[in-house]
VMD Tcl script that builds the backbone (N, CA, C; Angstrom):
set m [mol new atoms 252]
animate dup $m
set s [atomselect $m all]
$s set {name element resname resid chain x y z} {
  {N N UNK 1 A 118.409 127.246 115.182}
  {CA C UNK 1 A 118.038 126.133 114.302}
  {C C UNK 1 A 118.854 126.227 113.022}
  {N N UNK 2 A 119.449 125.485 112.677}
  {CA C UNK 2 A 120.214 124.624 111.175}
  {C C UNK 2 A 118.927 125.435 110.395}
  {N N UNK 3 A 119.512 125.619 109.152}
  {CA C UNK 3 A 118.809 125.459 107.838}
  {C C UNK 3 A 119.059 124.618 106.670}
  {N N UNK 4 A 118.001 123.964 106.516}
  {CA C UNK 4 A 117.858 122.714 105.878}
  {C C UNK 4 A 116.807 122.923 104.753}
  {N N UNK 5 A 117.500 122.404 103.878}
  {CA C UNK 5 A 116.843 122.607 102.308}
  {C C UNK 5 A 115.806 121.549 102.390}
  {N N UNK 6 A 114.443 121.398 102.234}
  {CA C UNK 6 A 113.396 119.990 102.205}
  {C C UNK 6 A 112.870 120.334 100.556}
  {N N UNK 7 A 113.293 119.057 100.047}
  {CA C UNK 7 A 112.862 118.649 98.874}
  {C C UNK 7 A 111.772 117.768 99.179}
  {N N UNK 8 A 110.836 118.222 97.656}
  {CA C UNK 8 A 109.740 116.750 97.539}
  {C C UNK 8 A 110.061 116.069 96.637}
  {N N UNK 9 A 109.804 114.753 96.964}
  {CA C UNK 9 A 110.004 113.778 95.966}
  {C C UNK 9 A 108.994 113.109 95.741}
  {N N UNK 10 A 107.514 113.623 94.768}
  {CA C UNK 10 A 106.660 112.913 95.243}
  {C C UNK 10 A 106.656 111.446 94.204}
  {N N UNK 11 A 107.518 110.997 93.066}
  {CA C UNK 11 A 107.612 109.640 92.807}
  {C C UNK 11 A 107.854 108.813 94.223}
  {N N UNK 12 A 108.299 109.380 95.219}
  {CA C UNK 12 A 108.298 108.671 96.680}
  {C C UNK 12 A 107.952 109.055 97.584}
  {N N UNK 13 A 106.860 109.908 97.047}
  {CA C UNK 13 A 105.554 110.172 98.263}
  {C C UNK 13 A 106.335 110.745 99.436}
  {N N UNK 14 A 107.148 111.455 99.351}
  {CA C UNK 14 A 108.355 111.690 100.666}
  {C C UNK 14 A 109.268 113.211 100.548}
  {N N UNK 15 A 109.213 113.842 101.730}
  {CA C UNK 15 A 109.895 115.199 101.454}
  {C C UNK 15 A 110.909 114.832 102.425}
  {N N UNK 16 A 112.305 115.105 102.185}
  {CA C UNK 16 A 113.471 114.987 102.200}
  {C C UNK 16 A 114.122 116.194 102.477}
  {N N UNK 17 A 115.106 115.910 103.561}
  {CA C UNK 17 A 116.457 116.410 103.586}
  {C C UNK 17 A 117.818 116.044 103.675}
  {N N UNK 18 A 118.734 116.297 103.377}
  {CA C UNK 18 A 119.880 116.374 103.690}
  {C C UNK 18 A 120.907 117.036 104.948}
  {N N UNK 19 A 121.178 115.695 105.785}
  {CA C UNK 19 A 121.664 116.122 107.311}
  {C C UNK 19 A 123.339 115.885 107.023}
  {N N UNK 20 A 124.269 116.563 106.477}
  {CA C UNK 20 A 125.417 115.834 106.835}
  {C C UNK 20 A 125.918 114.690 106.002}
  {N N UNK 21 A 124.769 114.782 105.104}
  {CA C UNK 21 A 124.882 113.208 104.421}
  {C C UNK 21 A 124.343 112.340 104.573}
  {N N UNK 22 A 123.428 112.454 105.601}
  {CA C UNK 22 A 122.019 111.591 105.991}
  {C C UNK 22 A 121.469 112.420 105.387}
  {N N UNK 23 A 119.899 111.311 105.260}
  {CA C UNK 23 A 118.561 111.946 105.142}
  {C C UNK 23 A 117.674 111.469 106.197}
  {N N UNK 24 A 116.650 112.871 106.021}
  {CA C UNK 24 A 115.927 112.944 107.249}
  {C C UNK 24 A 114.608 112.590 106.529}
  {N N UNK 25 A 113.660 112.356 106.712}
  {CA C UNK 25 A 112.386 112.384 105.676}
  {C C UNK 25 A 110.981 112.342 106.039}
  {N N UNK 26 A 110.226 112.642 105.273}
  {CA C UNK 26 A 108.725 112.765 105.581}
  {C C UNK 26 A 108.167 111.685 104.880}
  {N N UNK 27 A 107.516 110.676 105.165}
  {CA C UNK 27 A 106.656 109.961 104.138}
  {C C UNK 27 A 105.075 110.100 104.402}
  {N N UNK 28 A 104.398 109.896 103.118}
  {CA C UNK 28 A 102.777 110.125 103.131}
  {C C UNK 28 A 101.954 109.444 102.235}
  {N N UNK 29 A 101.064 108.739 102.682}
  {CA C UNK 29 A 100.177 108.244 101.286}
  {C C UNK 29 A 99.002 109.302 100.792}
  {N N UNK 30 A 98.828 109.378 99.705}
  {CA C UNK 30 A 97.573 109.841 99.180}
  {C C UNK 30 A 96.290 108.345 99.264}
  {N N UNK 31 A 95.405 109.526 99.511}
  {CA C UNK 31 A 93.938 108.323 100.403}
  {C C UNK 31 A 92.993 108.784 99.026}
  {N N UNK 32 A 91.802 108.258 99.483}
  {CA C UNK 32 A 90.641 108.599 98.202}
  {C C UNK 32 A 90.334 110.046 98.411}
  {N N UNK 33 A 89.993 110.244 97.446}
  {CA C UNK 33 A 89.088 112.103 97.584}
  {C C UNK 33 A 90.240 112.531 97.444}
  {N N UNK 34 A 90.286 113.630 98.556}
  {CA C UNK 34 A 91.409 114.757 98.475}
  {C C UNK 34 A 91.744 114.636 99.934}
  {N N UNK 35 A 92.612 113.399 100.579}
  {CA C UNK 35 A 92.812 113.421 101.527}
  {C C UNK 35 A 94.351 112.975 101.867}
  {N N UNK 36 A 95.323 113.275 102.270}
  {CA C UNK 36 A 96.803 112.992 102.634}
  {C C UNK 36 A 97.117 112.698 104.061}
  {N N UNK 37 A 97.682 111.257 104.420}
  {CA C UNK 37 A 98.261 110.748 105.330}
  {C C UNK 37 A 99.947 111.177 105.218}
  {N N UNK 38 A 100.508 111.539 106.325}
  {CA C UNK 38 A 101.404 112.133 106.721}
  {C C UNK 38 A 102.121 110.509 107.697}
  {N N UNK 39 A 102.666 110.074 107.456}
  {CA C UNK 39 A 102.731 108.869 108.196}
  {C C UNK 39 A 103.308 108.025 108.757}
  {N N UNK 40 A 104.917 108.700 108.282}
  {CA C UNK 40 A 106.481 108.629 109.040}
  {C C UNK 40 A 107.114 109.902 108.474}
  {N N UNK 41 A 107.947 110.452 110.163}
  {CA C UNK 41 A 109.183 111.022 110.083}
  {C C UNK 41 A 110.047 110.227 110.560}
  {N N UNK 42 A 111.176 110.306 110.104}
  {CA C UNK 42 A 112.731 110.046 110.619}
  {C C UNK 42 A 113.965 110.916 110.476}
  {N N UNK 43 A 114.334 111.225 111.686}
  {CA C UNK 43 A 115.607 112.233 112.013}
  {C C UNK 43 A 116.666 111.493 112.143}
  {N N UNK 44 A 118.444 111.648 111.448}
  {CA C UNK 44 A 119.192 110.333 112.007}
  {C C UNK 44 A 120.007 110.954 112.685}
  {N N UNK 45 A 120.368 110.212 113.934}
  {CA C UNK 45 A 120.759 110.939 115.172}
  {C C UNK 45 A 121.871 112.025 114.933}
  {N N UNK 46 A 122.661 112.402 114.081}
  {CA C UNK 46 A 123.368 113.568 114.179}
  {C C UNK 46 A 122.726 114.969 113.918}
  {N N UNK 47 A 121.687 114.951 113.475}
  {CA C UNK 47 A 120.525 115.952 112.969}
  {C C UNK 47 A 119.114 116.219 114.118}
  {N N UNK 48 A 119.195 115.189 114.945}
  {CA C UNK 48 A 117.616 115.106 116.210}
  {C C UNK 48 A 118.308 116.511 117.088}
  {N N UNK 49 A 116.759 116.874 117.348}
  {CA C UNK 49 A 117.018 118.138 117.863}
  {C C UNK 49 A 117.049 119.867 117.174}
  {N N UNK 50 A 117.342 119.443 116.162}
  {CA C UNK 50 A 117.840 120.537 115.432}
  {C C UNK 50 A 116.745 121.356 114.244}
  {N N UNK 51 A 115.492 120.706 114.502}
  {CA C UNK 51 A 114.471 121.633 114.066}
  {C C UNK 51 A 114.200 120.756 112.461}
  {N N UNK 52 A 114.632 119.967 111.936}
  {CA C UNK 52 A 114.764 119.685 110.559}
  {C C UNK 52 A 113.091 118.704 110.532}
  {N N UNK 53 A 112.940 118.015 111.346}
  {CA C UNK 53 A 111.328 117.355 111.355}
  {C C UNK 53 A 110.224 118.466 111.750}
  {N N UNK 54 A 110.711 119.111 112.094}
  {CA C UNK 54 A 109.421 120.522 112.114}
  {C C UNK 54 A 109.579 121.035 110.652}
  {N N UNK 55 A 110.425 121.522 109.909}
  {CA C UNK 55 A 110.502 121.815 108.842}
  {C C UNK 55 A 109.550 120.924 107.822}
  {N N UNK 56 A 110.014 119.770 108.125}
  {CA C UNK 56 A 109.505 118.517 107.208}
  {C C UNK 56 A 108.163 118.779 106.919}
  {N N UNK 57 A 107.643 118.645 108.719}
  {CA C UNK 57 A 106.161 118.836 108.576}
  {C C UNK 57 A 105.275 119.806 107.752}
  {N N UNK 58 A 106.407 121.100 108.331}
  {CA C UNK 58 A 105.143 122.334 108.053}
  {C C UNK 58 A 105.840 122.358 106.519}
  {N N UNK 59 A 106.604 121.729 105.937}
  {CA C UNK 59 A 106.883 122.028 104.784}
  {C C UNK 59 A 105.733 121.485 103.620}
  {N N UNK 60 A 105.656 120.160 104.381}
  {CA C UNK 60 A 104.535 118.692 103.780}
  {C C UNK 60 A 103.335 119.683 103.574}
  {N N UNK 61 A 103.026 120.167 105.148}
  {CA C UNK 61 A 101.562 120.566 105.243}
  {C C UNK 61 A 101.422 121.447 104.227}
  {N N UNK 62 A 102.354 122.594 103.764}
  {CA C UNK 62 A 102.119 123.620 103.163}
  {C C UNK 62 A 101.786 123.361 101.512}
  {N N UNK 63 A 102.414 122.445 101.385}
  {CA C UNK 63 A 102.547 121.773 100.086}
  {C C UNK 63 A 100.632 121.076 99.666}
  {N N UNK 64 A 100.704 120.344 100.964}
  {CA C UNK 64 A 98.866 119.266 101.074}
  {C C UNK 64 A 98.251 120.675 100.976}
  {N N UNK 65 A 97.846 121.915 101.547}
  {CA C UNK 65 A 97.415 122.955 101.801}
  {C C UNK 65 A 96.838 123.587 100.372}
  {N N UNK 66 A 98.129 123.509 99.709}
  {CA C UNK 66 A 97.946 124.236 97.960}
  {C C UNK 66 A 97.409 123.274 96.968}
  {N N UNK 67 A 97.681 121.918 97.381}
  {CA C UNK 67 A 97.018 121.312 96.506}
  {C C UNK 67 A 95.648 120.911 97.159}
  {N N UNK 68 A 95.339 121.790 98.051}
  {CA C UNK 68 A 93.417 121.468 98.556}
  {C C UNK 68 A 93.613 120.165 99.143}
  {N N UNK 69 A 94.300 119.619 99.656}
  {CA C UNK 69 A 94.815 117.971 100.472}
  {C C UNK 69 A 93.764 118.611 101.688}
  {N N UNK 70 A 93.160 117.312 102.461}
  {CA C UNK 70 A 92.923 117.665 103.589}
  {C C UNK 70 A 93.626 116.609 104.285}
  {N N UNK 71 A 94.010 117.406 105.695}
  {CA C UNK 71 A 95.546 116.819 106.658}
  {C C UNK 71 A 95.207 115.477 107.392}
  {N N UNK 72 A 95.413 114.669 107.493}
  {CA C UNK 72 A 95.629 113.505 108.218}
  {C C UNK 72 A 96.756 113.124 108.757}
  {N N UNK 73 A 97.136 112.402 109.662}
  {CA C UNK 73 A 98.675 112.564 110.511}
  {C C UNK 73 A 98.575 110.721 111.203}
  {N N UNK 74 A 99.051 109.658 111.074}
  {CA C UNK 74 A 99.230 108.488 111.360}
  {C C UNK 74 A 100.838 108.487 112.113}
  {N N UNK 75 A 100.982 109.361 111.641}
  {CA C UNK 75 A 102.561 109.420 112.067}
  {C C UNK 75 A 102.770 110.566 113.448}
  {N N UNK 76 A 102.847 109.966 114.417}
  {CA C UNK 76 A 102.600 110.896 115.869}
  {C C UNK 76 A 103.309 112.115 115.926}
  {N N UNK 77 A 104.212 112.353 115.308}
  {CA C UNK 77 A 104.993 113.535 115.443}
  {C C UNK 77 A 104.255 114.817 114.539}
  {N N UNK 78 A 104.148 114.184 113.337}
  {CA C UNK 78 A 103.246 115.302 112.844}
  {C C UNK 78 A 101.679 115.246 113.109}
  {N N UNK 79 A 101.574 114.474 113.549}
  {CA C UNK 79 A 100.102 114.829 114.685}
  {C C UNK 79 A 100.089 115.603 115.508}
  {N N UNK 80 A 101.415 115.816 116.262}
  {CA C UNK 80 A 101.948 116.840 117.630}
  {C C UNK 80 A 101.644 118.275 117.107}
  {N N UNK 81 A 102.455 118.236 115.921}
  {CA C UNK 81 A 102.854 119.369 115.250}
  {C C UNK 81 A 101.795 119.892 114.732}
  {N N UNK 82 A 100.679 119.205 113.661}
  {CA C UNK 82 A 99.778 120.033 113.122}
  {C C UNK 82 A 98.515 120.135 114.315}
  {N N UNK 83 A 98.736 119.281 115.345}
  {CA C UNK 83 A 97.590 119.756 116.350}
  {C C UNK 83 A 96.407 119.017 115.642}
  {N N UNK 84 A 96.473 117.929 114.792}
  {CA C UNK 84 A 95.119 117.113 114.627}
  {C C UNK 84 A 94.068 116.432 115.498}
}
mol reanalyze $m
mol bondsrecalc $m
mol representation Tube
mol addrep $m
């Protein structure tokens, strides 16, 4: 697996990487309470395969985790991934 730097950007609710010069990304809304929707990934095809949307995820999750977020997943891939 590539290693890939994932930034958050949360003015855009979205953790990010850099593929080559693409970006790959996580997007999520914050819900009422203390609850986080996870709710698109996108890989752009020179980067699929290569482990960078698993990163995304468990990067997101780890992040929702510390700030006491509880996980929600609308977005099927990180539904796969966190096993919701």
């Amino acid at each position: 697996m590539s290693t890939f730097e994932v930034v958050h950007k949360p003015e855009q609710c979205s953790f990010v990487a850099d593929c080559g010069g693409q970006q790959a990304l996580l997007t999520y809304r914050l819900k009422e309470g203390t609850r986080v929707d996870f709710n698109h990934t996108f890989v752009p095809k020179v980067a699929r395969g290569s482990g960078v949307a698993l990163k995304l995820v468990n990067t997101a999750a780890e992040w929702a985790r510390g700030q006491g977020l509880s996980i929600e997943a609308s977005c099927w891939y990180a539904h796969k991934v966190l096993r919701l």
